[in-house]
MINU-736264 format. One record per residue: residue number from 1; chain; x, z, y of N, C-alpha, C in turn. Coordinates in nm, 3 decimals, decimal comma. Layout:
REM residues N
  num  chaine      nc1      nc3      nc2     cac1     cac3     cac2      cc1      cc3      cc2
  NUM       A        X        Z        Y        X        Z        Y        X        Z        Y
...
This chain:
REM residues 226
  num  chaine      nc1      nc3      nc2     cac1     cac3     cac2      cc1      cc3      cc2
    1       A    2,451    5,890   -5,819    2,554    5,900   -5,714    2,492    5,872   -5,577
    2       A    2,514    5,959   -5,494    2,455    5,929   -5,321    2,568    5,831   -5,273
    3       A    2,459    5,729   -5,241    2,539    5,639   -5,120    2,597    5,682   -5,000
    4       A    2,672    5,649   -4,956    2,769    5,696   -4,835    2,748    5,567   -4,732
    5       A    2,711    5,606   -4,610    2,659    5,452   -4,521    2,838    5,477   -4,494
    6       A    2,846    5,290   -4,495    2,960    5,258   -4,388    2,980    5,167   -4,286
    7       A    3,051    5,086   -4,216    3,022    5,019   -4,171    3,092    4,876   -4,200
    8       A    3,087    4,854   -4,344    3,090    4,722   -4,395    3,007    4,604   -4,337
    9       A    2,874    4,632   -4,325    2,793    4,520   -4,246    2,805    4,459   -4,113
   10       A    2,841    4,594   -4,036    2,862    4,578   -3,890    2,987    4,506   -3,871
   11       A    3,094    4,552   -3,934    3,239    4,495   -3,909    3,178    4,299   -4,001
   12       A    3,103    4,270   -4,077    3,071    4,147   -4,069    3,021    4,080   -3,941
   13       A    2,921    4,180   -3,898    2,841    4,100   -3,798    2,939    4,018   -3,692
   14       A    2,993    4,180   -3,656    3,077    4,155   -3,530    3,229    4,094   -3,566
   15       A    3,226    4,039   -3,708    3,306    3,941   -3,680    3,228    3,799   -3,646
   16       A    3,115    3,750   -3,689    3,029    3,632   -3,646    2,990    3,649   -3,531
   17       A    3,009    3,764   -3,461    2,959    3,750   -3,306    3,067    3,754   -3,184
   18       A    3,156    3,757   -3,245    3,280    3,801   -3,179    3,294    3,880   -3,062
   19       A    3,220    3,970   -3,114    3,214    4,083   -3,011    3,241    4,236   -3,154
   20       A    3,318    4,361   -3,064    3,268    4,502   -3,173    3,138    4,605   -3,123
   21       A    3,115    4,533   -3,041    2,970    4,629   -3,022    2,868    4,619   -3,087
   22       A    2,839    4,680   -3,207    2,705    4,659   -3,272    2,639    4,772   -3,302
   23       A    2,487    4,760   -3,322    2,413    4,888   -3,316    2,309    4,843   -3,426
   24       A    2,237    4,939   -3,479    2,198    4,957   -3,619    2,026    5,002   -3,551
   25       A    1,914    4,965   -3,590    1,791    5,020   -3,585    1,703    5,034   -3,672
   26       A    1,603    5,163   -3,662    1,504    5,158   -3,799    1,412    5,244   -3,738
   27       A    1,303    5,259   -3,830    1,176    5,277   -3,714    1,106    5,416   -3,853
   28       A    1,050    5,486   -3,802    1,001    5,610   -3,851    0,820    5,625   -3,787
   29       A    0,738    5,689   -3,884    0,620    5,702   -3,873    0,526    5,609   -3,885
   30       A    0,547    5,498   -3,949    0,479    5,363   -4,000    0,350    5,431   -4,083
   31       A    0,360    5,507   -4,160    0,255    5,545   -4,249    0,181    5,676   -4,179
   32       A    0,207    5,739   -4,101    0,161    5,851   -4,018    0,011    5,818   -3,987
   33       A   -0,087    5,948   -3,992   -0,242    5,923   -3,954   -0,273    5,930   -3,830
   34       A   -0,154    5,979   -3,767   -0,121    6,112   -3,623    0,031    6,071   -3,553
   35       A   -0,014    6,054   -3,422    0,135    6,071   -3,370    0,165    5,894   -3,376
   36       A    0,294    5,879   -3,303    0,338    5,750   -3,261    0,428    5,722   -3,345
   37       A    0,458    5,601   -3,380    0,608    5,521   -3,423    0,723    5,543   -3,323
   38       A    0,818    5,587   -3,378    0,946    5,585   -3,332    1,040    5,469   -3,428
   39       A    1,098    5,412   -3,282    1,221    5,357   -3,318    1,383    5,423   -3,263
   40       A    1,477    5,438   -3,344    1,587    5,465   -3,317    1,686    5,359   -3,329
   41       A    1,790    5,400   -3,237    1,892    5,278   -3,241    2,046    5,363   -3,183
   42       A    2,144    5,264   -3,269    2,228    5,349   -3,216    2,387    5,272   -3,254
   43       A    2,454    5,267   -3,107    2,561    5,135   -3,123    2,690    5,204   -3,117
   44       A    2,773    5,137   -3,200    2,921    5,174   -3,157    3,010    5,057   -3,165
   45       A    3,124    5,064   -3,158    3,192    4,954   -3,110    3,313    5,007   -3,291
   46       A    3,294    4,865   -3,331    3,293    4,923   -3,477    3,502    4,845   -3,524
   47       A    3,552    4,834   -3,383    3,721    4,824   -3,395    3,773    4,966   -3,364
   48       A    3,714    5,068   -3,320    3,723    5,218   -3,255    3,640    5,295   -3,312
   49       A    3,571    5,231   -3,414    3,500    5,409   -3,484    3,516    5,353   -3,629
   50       A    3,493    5,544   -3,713    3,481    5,505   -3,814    3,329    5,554   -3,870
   51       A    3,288    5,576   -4,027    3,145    5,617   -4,052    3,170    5,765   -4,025
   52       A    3,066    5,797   -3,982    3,003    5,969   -3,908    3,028    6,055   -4,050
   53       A    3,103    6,149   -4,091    3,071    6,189   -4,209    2,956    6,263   -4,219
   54       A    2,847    6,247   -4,309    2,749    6,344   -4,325    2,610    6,224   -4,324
   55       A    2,642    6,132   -4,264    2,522    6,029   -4,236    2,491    6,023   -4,383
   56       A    2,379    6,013   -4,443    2,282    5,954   -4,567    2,174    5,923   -4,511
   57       A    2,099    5,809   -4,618    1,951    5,787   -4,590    1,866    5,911   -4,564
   58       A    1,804    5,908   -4,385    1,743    6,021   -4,353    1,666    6,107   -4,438
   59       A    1,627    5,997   -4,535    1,484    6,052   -4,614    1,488    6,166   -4,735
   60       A    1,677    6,167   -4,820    1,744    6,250   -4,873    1,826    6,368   -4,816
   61       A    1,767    6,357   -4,630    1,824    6,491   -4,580    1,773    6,648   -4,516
   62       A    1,742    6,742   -4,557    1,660    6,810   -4,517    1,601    6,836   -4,357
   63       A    1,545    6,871   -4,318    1,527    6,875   -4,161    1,674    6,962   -4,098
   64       A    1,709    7,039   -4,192    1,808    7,104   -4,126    1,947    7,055   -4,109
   65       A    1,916    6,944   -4,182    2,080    6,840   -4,236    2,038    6,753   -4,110
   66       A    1,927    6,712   -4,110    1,919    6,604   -3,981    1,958    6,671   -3,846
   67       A    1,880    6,803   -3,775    1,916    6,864   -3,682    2,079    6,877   -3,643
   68       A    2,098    6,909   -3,749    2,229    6,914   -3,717    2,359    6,823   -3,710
   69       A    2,351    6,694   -3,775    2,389    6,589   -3,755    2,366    6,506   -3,652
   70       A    2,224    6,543   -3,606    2,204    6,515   -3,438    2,299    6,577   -3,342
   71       A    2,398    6,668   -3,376    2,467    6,753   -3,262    2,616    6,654   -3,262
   72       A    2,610    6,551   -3,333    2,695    6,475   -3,366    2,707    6,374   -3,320
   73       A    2,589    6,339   -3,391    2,567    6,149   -3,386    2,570    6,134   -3,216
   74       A    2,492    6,177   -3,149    2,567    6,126   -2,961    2,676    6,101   -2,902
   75       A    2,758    6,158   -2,976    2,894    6,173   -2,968    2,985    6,065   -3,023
   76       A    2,933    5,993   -3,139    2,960    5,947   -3,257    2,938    5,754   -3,193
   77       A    2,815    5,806   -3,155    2,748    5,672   -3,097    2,656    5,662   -3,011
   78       A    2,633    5,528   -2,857    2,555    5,557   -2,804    2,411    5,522   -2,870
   79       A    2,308    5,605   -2,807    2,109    5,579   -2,890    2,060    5,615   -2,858
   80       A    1,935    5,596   -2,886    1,797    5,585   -2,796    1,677    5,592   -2,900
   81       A    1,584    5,674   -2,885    1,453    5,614   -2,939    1,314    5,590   -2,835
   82       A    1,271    5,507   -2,891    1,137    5,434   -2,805    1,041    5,452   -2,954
   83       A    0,922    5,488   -2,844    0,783    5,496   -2,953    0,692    5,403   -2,846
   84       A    0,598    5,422   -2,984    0,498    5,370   -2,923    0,370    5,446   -2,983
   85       A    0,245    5,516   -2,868    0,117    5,598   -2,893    0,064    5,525   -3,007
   86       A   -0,058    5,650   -3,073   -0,165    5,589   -3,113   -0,246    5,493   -3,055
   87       A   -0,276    5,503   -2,977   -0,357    5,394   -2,863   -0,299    5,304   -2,912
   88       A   -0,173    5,254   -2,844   -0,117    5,131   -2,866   -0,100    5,073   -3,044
   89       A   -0,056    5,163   -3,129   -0,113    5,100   -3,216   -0,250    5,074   -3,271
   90       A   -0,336    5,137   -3,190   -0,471    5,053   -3,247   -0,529    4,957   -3,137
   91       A   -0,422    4,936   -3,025   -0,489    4,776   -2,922   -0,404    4,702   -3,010
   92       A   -0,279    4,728   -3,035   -0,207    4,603   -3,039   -0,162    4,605   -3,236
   93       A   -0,233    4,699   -3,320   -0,136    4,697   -3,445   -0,061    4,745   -3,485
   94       A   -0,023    4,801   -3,592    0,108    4,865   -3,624    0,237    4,791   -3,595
   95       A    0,255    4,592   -3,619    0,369    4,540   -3,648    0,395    4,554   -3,512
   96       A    0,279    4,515   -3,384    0,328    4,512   -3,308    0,345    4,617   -3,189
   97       A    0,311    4,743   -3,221    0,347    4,907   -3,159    0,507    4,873   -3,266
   98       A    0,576    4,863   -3,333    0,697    4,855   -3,407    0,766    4,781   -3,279
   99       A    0,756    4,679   -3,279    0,802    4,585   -3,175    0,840    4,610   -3,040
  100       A    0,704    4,685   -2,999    0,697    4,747   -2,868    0,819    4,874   -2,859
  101       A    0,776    5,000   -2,954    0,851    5,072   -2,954    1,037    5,017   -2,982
  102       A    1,042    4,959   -3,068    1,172    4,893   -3,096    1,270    4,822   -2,929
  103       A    1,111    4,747   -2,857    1,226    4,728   -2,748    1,234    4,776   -2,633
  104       A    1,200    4,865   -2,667    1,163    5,042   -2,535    1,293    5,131   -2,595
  105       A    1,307    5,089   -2,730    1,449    5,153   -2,738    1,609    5,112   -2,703
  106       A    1,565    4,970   -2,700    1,663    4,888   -2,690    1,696    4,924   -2,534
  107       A    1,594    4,883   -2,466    1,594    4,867   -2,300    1,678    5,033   -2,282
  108       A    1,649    5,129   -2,348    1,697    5,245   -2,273    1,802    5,250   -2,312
  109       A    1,912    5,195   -2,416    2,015    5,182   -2,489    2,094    5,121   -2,383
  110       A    1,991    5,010   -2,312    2,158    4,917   -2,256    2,131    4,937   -2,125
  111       A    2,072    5,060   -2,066    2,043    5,087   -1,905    2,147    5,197   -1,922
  112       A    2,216    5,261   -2,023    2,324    5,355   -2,005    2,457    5,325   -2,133
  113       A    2,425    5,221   -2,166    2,582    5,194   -2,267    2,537    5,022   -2,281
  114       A    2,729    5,020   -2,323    2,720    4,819   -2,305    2,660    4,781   -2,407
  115       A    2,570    4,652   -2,352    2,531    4,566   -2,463    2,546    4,507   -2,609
  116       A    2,498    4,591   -2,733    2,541    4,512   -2,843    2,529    4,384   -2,841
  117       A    2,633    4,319   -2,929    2,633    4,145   -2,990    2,547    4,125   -3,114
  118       A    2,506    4,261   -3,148    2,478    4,209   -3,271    2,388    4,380   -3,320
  119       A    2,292    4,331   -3,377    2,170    4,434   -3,430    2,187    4,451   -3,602
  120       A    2,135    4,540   -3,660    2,137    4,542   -3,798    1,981    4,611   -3,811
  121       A    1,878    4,528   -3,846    1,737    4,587   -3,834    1,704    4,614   -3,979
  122       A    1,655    4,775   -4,016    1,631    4,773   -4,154    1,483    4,738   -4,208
  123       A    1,481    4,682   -4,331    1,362    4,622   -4,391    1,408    4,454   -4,390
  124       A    1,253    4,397   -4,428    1,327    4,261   -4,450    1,189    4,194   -4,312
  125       A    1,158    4,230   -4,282    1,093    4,157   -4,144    1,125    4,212   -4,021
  126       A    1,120    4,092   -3,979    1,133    4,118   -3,861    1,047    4,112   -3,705
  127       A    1,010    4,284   -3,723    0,886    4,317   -3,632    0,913    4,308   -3,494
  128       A    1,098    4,308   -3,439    1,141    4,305   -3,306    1,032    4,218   -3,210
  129       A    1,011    4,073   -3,274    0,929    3,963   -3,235    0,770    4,005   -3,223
  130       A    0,754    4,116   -3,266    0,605    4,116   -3,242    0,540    4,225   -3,139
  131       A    0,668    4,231   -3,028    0,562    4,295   -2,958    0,520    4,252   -2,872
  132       A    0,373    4,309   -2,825    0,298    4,241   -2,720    0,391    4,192   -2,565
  133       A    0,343    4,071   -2,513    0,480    4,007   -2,440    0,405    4,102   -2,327
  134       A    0,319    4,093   -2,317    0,241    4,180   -2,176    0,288    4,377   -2,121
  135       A    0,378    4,384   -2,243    0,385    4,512   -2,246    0,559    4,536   -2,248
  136       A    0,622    4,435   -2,276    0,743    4,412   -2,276    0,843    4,321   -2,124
  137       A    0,768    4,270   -2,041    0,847    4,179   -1,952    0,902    4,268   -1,837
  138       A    0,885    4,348   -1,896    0,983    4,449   -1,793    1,094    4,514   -1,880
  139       A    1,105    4,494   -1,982    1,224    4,552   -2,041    1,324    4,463   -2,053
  140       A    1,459    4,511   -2,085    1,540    4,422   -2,104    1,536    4,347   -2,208
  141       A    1,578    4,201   -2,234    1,543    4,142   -2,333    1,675    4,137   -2,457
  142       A    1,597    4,125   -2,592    1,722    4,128   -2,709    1,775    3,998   -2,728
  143       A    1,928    4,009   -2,644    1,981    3,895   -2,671    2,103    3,872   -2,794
  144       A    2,113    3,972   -2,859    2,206    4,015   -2,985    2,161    3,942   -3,062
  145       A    2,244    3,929   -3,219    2,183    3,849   -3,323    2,150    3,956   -3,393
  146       A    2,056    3,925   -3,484    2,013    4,016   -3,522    1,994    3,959   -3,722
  147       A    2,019    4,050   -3,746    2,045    4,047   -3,925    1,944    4,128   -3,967
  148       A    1,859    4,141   -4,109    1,761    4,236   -4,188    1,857    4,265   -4,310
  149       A    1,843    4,381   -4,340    1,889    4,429   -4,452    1,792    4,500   -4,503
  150       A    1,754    4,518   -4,586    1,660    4,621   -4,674    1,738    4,747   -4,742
  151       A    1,670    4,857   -4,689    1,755    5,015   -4,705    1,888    5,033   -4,670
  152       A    1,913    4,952   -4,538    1,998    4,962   -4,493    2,040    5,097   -4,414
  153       A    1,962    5,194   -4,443    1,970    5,348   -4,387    2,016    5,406   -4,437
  154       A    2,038    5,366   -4,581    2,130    5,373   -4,708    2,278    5,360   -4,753
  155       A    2,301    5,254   -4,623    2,411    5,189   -4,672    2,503    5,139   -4,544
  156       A    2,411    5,122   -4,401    2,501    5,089   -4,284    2,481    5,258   -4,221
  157       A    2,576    5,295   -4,126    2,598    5,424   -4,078    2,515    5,361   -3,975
  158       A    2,534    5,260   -3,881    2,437    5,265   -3,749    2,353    5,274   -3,784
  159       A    2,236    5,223   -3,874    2,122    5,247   -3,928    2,059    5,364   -3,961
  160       A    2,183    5,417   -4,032    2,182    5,550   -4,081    2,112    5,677   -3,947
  161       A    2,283    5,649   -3,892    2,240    5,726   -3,753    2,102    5,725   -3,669
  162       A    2,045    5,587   -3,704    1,945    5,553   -3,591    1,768    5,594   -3,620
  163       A    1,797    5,609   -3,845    1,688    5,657   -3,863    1,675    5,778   -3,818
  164       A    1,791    5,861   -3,843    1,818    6,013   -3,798    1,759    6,049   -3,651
  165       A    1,814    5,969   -3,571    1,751    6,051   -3,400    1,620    6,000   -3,478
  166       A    1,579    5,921   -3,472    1,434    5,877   -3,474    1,329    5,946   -3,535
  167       A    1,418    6,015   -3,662    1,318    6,134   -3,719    1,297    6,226   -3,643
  168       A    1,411    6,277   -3,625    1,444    6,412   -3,515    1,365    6,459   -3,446
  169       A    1,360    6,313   -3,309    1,305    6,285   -3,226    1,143    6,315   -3,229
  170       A    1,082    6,226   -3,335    0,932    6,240   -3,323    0,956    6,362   -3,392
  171       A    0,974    6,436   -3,504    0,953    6,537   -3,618    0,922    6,648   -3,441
  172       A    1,011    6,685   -3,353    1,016    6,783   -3,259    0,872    6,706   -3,180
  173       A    0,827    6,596   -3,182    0,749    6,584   -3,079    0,612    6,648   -3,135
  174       A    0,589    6,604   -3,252    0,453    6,662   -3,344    0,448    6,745   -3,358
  175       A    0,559    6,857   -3,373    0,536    7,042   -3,370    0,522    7,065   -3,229
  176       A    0,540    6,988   -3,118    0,456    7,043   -2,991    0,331    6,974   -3,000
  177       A    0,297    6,886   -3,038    0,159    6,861   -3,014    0,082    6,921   -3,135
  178       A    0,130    7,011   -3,244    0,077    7,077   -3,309    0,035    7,233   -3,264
  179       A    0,068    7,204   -3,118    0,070    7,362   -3,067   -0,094    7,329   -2,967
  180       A   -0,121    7,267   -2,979   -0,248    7,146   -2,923   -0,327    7,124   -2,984
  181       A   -0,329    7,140   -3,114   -0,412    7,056   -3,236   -0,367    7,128   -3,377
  182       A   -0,367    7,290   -3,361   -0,307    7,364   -3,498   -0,353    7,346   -3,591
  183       A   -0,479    7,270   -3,628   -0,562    7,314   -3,702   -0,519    7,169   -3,826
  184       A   -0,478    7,062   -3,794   -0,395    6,963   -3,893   -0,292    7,036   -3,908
  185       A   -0,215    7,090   -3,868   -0,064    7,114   -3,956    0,023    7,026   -3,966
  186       A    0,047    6,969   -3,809    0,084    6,846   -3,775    0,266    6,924   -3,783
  187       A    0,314    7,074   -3,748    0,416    7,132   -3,720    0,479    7,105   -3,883
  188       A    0,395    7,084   -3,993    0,463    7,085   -4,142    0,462    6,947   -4,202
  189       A    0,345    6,857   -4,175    0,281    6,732   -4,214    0,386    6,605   -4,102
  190       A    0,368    6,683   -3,996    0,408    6,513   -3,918    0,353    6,429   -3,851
  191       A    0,204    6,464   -3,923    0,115    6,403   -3,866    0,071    6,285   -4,019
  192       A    0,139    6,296   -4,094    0,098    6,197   -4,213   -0,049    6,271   -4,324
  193       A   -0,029    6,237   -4,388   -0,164    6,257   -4,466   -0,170    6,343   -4,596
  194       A   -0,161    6,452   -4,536   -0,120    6,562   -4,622   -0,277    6,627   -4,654
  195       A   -0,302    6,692   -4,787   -0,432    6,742   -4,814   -0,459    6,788   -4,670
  196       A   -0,369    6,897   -4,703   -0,482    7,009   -4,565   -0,524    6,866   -4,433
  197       A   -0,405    6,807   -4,417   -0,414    6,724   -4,242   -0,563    6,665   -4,310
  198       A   -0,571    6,566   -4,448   -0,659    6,486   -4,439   -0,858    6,583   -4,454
  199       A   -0,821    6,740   -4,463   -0,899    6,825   -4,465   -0,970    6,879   -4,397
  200       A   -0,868    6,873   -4,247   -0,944    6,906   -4,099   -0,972    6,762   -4,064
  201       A   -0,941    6,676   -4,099   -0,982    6,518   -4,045   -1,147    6,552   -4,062
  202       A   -1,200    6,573   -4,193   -1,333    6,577   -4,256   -1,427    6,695   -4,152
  203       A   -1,337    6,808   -4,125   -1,437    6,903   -4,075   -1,420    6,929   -3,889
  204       A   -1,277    6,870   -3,870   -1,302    6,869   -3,742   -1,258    6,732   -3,652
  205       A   -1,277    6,625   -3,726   -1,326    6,483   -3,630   -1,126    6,424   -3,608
  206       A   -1,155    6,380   -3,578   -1,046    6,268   -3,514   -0,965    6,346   -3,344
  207       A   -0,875    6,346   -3,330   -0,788    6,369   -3,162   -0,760    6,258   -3,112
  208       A   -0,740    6,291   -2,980   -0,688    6,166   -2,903   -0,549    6,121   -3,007
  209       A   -0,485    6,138   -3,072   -0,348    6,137   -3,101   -0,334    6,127   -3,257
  210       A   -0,488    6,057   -3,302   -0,513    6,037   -3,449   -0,515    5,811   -3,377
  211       A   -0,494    5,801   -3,543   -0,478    5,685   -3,518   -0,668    5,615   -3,597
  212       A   -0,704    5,556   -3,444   -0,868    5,545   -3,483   -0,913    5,440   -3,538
  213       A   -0,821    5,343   -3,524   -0,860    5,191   -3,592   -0,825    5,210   -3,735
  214       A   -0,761    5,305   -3,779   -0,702    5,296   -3,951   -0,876    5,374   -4,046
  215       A   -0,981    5,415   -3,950   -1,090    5,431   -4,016   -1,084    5,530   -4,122
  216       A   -1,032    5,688   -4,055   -0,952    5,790   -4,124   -1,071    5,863   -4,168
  217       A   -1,182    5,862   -4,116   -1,290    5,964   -4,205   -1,410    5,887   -4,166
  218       A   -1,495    5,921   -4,256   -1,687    5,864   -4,268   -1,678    5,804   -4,106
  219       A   -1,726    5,664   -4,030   -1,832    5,664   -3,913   -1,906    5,770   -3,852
  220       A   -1,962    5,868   -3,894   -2,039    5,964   -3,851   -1,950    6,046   -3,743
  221       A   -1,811    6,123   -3,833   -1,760    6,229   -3,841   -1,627    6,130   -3,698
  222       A   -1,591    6,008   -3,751   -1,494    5,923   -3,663   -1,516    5,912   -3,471
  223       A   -1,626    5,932   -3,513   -1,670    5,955   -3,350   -1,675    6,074   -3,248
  224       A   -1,648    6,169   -3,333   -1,664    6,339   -3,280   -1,543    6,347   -3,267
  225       A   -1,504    6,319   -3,095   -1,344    6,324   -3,092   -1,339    6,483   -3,030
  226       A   -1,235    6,497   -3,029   -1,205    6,706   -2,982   -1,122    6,702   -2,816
């Protein structure tokens, strides 16, 4: 049976916060060889809405189910996604490019819709805290409470919604930078580690927009950037 996200969690939160503004986040491209982490986020005020019909865990929806549920979800709820480069995850780390990107999403969330009381972050850590402070003191800061749920993309609709832009979002950014770099098959892959992608890694070197600290092919070949 497919789970149906609702917003059982949120209507908890925002009763402990006593506020109904709450917003749901989850982060996409963690395992990617290529291309940046995206975080998505996405708030509604949960005494005035109900669940989006059509929301499921992004990962059971085809690209064409997501696209088009994007023509929705804005409407549905306000959101934002923030990434963060390859670069930055190899100065600062994956947990903490998560972090970074996470509050680059936040900051653009509450420069055009009101402040959530309350966050629903999926997984069970919590990476919000780890991003570099040097790269963050210009954003707005997360003053919401914030809760972990694990596969909560599954099961809360803000979450739901928020993996969705977030796929969206990067999935469209990597078929343009696959128009740059055709030769991975970044427009079908993503940028993750698909035979063919990990095939041109071997014969044609590393891009600016490969991730270089994860030590993706031989020393020799790692240095012949394009």
């Amino acid at each position: 049976m497919i789970s149906t996200p609702d917003l059982s969690l949120e209507t908890q939160l925002a009763d402990m916060c006593g506020h109904t503004m709450i917003a749901g986040m989850d982060e996409v491209g963690r395992g990617a060889l290529a291309g940046p982490v995206a975080v998505g986020i996405a708030a509604v005020d949960v005494a005035m809405s109900q669940p989006l019909p059509g929301l499921r865990d992004s990962k059971k929806l085809t690209a064409r189910q997501r696209e088009q549920l994007m023509e929705t979800i804005p409407v549905w709820a306000s959101t934002a996604v923030g990434m963060a480069t390859a670069d930055e995850i190899d100065a600062f780390g994956i947990s903490a490019a998560l972090g970074l990107a996470g509050r680059r999403a936040w900051d653009q969330l509450v420069s055009h819709s009101p402040t959530p009381a309350g966050l629903v972050l999926d997984g069970n850590t919590q990476w919000l805290q780890n991003a570099p402070a040097e790269s963050v003191e210009l954003l707005a800061p997360i003053d919401a409470r914030i809760v972990m749920q694990t596969k909560a993309d599954a099961t809360c609709a803000t979450v739901s919604a928020a993996a969705i832009a977030a796929k969206v979002t990067r999935d469209a950014l990597m078929v343009e930078l696959a128009k740059l770099h055709p030769d991975y098959g970044w427009d079908s892959n993503k940028g993750y580690g698909s035979a063919s992608h990990r095939a041109a890694l071997t014969e044609r070197g590393v891009t600016d927009y490969h991730r270089k600290s994860w030590n993706l092919v031989p020393a020799a070949i790692h240095q012949r950037l394009l």
